[in-house]
N, C-alpha and C positions, 0 to 999 in steps of 0.2 A: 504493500500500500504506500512507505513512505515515498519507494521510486517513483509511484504514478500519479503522486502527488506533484514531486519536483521535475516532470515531466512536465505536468501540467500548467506546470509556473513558466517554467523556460519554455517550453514552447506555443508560448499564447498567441501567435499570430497563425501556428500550422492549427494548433487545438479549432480555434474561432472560424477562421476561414475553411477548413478540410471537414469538418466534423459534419455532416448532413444529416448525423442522428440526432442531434443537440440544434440543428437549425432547422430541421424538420416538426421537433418533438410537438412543439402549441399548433403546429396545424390541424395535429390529430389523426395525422399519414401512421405512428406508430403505438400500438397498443401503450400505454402511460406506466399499465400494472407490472411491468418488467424492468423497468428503470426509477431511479429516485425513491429506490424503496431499500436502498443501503447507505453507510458515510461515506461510503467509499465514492457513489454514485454524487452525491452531493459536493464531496471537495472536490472530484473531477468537473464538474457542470460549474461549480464557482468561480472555479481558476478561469473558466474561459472566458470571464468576464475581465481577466486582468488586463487587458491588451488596452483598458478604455483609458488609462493610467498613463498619465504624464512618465514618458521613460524612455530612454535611447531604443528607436526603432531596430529591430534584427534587418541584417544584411540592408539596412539604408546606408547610402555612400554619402553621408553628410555628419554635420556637427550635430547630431541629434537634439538632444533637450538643449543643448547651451544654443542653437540657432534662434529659437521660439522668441527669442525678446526683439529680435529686427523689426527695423520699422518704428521703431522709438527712438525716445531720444536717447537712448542707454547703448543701441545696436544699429549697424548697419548694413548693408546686402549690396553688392555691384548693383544692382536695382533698386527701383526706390520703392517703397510702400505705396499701393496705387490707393488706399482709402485717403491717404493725405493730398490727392493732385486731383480738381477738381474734374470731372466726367470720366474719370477711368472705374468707377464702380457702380454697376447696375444692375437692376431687378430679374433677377432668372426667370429660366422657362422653366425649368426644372432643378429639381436638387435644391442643396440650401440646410439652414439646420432643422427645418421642420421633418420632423421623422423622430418612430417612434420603436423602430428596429430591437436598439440595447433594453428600452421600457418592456417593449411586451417580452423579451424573454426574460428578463429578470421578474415581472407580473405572472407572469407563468409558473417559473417556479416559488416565490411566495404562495400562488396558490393554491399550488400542489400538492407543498410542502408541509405547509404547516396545519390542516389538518389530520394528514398523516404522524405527524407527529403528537398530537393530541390524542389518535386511534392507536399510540404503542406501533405504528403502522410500519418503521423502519428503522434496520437494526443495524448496531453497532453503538458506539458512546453516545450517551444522551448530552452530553455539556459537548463535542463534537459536532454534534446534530447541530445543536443550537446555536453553534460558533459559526456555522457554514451558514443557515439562514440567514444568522446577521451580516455575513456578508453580502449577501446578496440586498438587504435594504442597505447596508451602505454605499453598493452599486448604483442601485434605484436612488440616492439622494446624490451620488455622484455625475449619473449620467442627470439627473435633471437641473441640477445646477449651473450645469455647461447649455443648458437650454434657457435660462435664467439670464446667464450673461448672453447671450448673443441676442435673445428675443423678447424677454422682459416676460410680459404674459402669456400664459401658455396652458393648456390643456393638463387637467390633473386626474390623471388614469390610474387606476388600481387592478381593473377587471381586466379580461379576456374582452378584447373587439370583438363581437359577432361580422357576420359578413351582410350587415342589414343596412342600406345607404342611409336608412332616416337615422336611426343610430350612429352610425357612424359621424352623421352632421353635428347629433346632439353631441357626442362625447368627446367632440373637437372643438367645442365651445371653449375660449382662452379664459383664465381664471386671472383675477388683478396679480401682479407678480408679487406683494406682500404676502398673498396666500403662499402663493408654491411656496414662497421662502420658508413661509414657515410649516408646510410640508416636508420639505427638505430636512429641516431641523427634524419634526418627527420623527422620522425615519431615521435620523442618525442615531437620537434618543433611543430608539428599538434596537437601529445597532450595536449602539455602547452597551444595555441591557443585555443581549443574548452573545454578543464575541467574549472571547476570552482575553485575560491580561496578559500572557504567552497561547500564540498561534499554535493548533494541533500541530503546524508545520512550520520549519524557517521557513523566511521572505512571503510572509502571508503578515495580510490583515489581522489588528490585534484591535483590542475596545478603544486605546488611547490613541489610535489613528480616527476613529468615529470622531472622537470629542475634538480632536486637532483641527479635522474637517470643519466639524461643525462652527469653532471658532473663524473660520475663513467665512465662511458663508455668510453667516451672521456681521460679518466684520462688512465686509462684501456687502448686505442689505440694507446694513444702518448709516452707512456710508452715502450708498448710491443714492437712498431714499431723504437723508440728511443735503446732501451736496445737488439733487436737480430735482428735490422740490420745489414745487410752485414750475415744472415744466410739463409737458406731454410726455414726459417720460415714468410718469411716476401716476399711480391711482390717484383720480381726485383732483389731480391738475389741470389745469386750462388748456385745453385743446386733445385732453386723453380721449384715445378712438374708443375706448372699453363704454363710457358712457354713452354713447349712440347704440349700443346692441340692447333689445330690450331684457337677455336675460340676466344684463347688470343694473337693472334699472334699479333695482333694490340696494345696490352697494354703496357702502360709507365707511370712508376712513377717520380718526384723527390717527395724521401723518407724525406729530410728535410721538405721543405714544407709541405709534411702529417703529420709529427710529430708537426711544429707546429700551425698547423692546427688544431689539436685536442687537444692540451695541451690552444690552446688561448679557444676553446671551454671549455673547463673543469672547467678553472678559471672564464668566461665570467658567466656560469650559476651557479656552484658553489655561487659566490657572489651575485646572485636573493635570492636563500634561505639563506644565513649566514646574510643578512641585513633584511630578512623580521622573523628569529628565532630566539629566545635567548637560550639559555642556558639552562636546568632546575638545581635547586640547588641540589636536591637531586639526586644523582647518583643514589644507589640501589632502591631508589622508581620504576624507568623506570621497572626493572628487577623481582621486587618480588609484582605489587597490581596488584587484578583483573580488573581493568580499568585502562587503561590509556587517558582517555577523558579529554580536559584540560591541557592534562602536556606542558608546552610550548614549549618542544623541541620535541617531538614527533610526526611526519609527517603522520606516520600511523602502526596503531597494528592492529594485531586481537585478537580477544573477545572469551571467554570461557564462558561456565556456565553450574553446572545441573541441569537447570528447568528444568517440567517436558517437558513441551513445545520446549525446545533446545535440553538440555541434550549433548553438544557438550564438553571434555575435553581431559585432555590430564594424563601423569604420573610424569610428569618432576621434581614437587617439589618432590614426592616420594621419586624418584629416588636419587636427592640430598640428604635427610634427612636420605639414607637408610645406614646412618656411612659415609655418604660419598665416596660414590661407583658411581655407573653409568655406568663404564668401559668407564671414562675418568678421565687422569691428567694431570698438568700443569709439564711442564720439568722444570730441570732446568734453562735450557738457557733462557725459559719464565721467568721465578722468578727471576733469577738476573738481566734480564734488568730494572725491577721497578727501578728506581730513591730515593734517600734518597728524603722526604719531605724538603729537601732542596733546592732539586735540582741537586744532583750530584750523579755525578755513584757509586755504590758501592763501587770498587777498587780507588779510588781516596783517597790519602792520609788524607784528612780533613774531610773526607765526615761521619764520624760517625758509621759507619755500624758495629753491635756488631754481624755480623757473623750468620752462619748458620744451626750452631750443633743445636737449638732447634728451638720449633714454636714462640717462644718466642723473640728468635734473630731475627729469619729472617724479622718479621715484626715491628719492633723496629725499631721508627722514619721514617717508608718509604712511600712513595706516599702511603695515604691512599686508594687508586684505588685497592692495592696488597691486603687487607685485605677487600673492595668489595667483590672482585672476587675471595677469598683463604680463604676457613676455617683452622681455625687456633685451638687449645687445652682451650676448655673452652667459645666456640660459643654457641650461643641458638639454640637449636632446638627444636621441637613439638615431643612431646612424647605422644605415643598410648599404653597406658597398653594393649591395646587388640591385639598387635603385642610382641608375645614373646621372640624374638630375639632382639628386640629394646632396650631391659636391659640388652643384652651384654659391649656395649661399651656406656661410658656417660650419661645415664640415662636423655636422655632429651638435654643433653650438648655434644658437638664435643668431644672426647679425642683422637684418632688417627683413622690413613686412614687403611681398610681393603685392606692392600696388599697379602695377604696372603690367603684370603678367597673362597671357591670351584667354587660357580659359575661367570663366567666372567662379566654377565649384574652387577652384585653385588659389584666388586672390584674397587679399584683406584689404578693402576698399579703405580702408580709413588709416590706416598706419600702426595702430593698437591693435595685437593679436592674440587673439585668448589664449590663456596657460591654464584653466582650469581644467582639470579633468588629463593635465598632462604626464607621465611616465616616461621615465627612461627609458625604459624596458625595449631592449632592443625587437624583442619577440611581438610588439607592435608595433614595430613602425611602422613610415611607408609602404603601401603597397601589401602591409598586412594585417588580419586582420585584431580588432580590440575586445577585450572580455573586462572594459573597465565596468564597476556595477555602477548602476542609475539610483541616485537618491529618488525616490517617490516622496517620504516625508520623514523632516526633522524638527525637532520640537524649538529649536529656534524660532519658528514661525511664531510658535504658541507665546512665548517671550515675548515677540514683538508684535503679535498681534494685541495681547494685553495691552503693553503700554498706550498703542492708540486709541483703542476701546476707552481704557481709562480716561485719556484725555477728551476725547470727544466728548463724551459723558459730563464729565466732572471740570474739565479747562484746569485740571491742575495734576499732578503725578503723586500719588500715594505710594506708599513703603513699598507694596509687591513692584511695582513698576521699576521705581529707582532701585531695586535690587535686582530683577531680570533686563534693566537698561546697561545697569553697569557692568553684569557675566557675559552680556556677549562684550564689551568694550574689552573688558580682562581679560576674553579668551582669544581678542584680536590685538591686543599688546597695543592700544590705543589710552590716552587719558580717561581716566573712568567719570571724570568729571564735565557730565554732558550740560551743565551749567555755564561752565566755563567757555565751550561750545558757541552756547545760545548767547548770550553776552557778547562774543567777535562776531555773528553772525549780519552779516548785510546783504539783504534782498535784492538788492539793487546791483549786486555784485555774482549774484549766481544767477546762473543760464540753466538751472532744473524748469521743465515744465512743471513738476509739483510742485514749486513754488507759490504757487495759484491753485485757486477752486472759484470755478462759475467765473475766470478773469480776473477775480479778486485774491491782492496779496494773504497767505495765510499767515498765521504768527513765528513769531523767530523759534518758539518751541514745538509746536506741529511740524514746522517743514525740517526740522531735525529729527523727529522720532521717522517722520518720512526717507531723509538723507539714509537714517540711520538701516531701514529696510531697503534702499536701491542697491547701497553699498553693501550688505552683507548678501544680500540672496542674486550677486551679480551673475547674469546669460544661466537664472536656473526659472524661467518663464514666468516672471512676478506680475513686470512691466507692466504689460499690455493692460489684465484686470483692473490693477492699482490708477494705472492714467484714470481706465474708464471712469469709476466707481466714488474715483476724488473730483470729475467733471474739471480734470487738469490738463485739456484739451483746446478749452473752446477761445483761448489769446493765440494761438497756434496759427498763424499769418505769414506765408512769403517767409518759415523758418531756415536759414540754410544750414542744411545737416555738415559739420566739420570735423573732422578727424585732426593727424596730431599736426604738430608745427612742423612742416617741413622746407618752410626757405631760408631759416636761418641756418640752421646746421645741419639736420637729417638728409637735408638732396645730399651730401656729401657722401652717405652710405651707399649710394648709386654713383654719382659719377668720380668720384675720388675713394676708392671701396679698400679696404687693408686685408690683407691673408692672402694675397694674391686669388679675390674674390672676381668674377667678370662686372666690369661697367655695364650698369645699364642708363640709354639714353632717356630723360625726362622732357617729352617736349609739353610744351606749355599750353592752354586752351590760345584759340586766335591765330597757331600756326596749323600746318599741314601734317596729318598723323599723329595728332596731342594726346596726349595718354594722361596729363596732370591739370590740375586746375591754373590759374596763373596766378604771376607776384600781383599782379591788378587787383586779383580779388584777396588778396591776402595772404598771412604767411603761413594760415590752414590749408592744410589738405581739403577740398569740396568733392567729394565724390561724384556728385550730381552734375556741376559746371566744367566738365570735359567736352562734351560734345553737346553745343547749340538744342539739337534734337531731345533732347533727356525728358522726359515727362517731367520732372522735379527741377529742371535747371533756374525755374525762379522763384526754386522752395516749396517748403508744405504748406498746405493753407487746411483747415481742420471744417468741418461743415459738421455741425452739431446731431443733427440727423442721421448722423453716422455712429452715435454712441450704439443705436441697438442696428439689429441687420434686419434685412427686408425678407420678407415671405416670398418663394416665387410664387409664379402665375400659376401653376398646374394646382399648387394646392385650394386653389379659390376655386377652381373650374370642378374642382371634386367635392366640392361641399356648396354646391347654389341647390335651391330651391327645388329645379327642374335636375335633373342629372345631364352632365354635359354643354349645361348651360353657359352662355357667353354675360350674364346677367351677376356680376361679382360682388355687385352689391347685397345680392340674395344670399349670400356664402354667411355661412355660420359663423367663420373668423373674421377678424379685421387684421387691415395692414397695418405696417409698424409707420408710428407719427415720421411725415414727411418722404414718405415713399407712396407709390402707384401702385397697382396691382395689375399695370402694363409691363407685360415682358421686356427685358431693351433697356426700361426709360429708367433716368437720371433721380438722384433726389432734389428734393424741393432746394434750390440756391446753389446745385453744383451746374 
């Protein structure tokens, strides 16, 4: 049992996708009374749901989880983010996040499940039994959460769909997204209740990942619902399409109360896991061994290997080691908000910062966390004689980022190149493949998810706070004295989009508890949510995305290169063949202003109607009045504020 267990873990993409007895079973194609009526049947059928989990994708040729933050202002991509350039994103025919695939099987087996368990109906450990259930509702609040963020309001399904049109309309009716949220919660509540404190199995779901969730979520609701009320984004606001359907006509919020409602949730569970977790000492360990069994902060990873018997991996260390490419980099707005190992902002008068014409400045005396997650001129790397191109640059050692280099997967648009998740270990480098494990969850979150919770709440930091504020500060060898912080801190001086909520400056202590979450959870997929959810978007105007300084010193790494490395030629935006931005626009790197043509070459502009996504067309045409109807306004759903339910078409102001 344990192998078909750790089978089932590692290989969650062959399980999910190959398994046609498991993707058949709610149809009803095969007898029910032969399956899920053992543990064994149940932790097999759970696992399959692992794959829905933020994790280094198996056999993807990319930076896996550390890519997910592109498109912020944290990350960059040889291409630009199309949500930020006005008319590059619009309404589908089909596809989209509407769909309810992972719900009805994981509805399926809750309600298969758990009357049999009630009948004595299946055998093997009863707290077993109970622990696979619960995962399956922490599935069901995971995958509806990811529906949350993208669509706001959404249909709240428990049952089995019949194959009955008029049903079907009815039970696709959108519920206000306060609800789900706090459906969501439910359900994790059920989860925390029936998993266990130790997994029947390594690298499985345990209760204190429930509660961790649920703190995000809640953190995630009080927030969102806090920062764009009084919009159409939110129940009860001015222009919310939910009020025009008559079967909300009876619906009423007070929006205070929901906010904090969920912000008391966030911190209540939050502090389950920050008092039952420590800390680990070693940062980069989380990020670069093939286990992480044992690490004390780590809630749950998944596991690589190529036995012959698994054979499950990924490319990611590759991809870092490849000069430092991946087709992702750190901007600069990322890199300067690191902290001097002081404690203080760069721009502060005392604070030490010897500047940032080389690699050598930049990371001089700063939050050792910046030199984690930034390779820097003279790093270790694993060297492959049997990769030829590898004795281009550094021989084994970092010497500069390929900006400049043909293929996209291959390049670091911006000059800063990830070192997270990096190893020596020759046994992956280039060319082959990586079994580094993928953090899923670490209870640092639950830390700092408190702190914010608290402050939102309260506008001031009580004991738990400034004690889980200052263990991650001590575990990152940074001043613990985040006071001292807020005191240097000048608004006017940092270029974070979180800086702001709704356009407006937030306080010198919010945007540090904020600082303090971009910098520690950097390229491990925070970003994106946290923008949305702070409404730290909508100042976001003609922004030029910039990576690191390269005209005062770093062109030197190219055309004047040491180790008898090869010159590369940097020609400038404005001549023939330009591969770099020019001195004209400054002594940033622009990734975007090389070539005239660039979708983003005159910046991001942010279009507010973009916080949630739009429904395609196909799903209106399946839920009107008549079947097949061209009549959309008859459709049991509504579209998301400032979107058409024309195929094609643009949102409202792009």
């Amino acid at each position: 049992m344990k192998k078909i267990i750790y089978l089932s873990i590692v290989l969650i993409g062959t399980l999910s996708s190959c398994n046609k007895f498991l993707d058949r079973e709610p149809l009803g194609d095969i007898s029910t009374k032969i399956y899920l009526t053992a543990e064994q049947d149940l932790a097999s059928y759970a696992a399959g749901q692992y794959s829905a989990l933020t994790s280094h994708a198996p056999s993807s040729y990319s930076l896996g989880t550390f890519a997910l933050d592109n498109g912020t202002d944290n990350q960059a991509a040889s291409t630009p983010e199309p949500l930020f350039v006005p008319g590059q994103t619009r309404v589908g025919d089909t596809g989209g996040d509407w769909n309810f695939s992972g719900i009805r099987s994981v509805n399926y087996f809750i309600n298969t499940v758990t009357p049999r368990i009630e009948n004595g109906q299946i055998t093997g450990s009863l707290t077993h039994i109970k622990h696979y259930l619960g995962e399956m509702y922490f599935f069901r609040a995971y995958l509806y959460f990811n529906k949350l963020v993208a669509l706001g309001d959404f249909p709240i399904i428990t049952e089995e769909v019949p194959e009955d049109y008029n049903k079907i309309r009815e039970l696709s009716r959108r519920r206000p997204r306060n609800e789900v949220a706090r459906f969501i919660l439910a359900d994790l509540d059920k989860a925390f209740e029936l998993m266990l404190d130790r997994a029947p199995a390594s690298n499985r779901l345990n209760r204190f990942c429930a509660a961790l969730f649920k703190s995000r979520v809640a953190l995630f609701e009080g927030t969102w619902e806090k920062y764009h009320k009084n919009t159409n984004r939110v129940p009860g606001g001015p222009g919310w399409p939910g009020a025009n359907q008559d079967y909300l006509k009876g619906f009423s919020i007070n929006i205070e109360e929901e906010i904090k409602f969920f912000l008391d949730n966030a911190k209540a569970s939050a502090k389950i896991v920050a008092d039952q977790y420590t800390l680990a000492a070693d940062y980069p360990a989380m990020f670069n061994s093939n286990s992480l069994e044992g690490n004390a902060e780590v809630l749950l990873s998944r596991v690589y290997s190529t036995s012959a018997d698994i054979n499950v991996f990924h490319y990611v260390v590759g991809y870092i080691q490849r000069n430092g490419g991946g087709n992702a980099g750190f901007t600069k707005s990322m890199v300067q908000s690191f902290l001097m190992k002081n404690g203080i902002p760069i721009y502060a008068s005392n604070s030490g910062y010897a500047g940032d014409a080389s690699y050598e400045a930049v990371f001089k005396d700063r939050d050792p966390r910046l030199g984690y997650n930034i390779l820097k001129t003279g790093d270790l790397l694993a060297n492959d004689p049997s990769f030829n191109e590898w004795s281009i640059d550094g021989k084994g050692y970092y010497y500069r980022p390929p900006i400049v280099i043909g293929q996209n997967e291959n390049r670091n648009p911006t000059g800063y190149s990830l070192k997270k998740g990096l190893t020596p270990d020759a046994a992956q480098a280039p060319t082959k493949t990586s079994t580094i494990a993928s953090v899923v969850f670490r209870a640092t979150e639950a830390y700092l998810n408190y702190v914010e919770a608290n402050y939102e709440l309260d506008g001031s930091l009580d004991a738990n706070s400034t004690k889980y504020w200052q263990a991650v500060r001590k575990r990152s060898n940074v001043d613990v004295d985040y006071n001292k912080t807020i005191a240097n801190t000048d608004l006017s001086k940092e270029e974070d989009w979180a800086k702001y909520s709704a356009a407006t400056l937030i306080s010198p202590t919010l945007y540090n508890i904020r600082r303090e979450r971009r910098v520690e959870f950097t390229a491990e997929a925070m970003r994106w949510n946290d923008l949305k959810r702070w409404r730290a978007l909508d100042g976001v105007k003609q922004f030029m995305v910039a990576g690191f300084n390269l005209w005062d010193e770093n062109y030197k790494l190219y055309t004047e290169p040491s180790h008898g490395i090869d010159k590369v030629n940097l020609i400038e935006f404005g001549n023939n063949g330009a591969n770099v931005s020019s001195k004209n626009d400054g002594k940033y790197l622009l990734p975007y202003r090389v070539n005239s043509g660039n979708i983003a070459f005159n910046g991001y502009t942010w279009n507010q109607n973009k916080y949630l996504n739009p429904i395609s067309t196909t799903h209106f045409r399946l839920t009107t009045e008549t079947p097949g109807s061209s009549d959309y306004q008859s459709s049991s759903i509504y579209q998301n504020p400032g979107w058409s339910t024309q195929a094609n078409s643009l949102a409202e102001g792009d």
